[in-house]
C-alpha positions as CSV (number, residue, x, y, z in Angstrom):
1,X,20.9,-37.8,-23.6
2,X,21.0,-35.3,-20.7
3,X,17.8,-33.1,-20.7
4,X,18.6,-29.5,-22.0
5,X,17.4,-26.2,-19.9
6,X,14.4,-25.9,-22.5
7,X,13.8,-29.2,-23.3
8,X,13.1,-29.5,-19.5
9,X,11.1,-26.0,-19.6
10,X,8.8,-27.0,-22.5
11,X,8.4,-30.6,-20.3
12,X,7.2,-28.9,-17.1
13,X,5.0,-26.8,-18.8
14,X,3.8,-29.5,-20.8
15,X,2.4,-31.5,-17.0
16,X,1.6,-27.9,-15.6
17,X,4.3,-27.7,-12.9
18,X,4.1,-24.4,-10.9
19,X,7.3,-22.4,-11.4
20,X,7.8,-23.0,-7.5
21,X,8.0,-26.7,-8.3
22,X,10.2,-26.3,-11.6
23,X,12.2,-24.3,-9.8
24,X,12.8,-26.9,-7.0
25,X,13.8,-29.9,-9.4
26,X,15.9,-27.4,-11.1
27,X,17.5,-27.3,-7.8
28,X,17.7,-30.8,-7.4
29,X,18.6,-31.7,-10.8
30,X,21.7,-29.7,-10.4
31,X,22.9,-30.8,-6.7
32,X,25.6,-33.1,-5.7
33,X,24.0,-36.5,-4.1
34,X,22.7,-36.0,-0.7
35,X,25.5,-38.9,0.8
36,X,28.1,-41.2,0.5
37,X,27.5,-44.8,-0.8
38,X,28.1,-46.8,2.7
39,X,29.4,-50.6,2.4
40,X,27.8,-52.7,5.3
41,X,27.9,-56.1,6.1
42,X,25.5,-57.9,3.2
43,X,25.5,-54.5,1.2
44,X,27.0,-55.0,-2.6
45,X,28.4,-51.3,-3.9
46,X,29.5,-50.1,-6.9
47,X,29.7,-47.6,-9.2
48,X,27.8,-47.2,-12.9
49,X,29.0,-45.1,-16.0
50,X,25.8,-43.1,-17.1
51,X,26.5,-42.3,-20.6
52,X,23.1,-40.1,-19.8
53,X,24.3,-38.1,-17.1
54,X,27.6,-38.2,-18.2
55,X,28.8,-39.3,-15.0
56,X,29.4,-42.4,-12.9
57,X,26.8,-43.3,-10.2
58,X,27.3,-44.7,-7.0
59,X,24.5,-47.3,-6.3
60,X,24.0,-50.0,-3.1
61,X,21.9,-52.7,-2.5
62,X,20.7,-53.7,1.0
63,X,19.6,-57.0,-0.2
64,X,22.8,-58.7,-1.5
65,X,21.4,-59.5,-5.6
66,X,25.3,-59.3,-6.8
67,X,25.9,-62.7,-4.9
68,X,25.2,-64.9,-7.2
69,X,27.7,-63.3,-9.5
């Protein structure tokens, strides 16, 4: 469940954020991704549905783990 605007006022308060900090992960919480997901030679992409977010996410591993699939 996606954090509401309070929910995640009451939770910065609650570890004593300044309002400069809330304010910047307020920011961030609400920006696009910074890039692309880039498929490279040993890289395994993909995308993941996050019922949480309520959108999919693009994720990349540099190590290969989905070989063995």
């Amino acid at each position: 469940m996606k954090m509401t605007p309070e929910e995640f006022h009451a939770w910065s308060q609650r570890l004593q954020f300044t309002s400069e900090t809330e304010a910047l992960i307020t920011t961030i919480r609400s920006s696009p991704p910074v890039r692309r997901v880039r498929g490279r030679t040993n890289n395994i992409t993909g995308r993941y549905p996050s019922p949480k977010m309520q959108c999919s996410i693009q994720f990349e591993s540099e190590h290969g783990a989905g070989r063995s699939l």
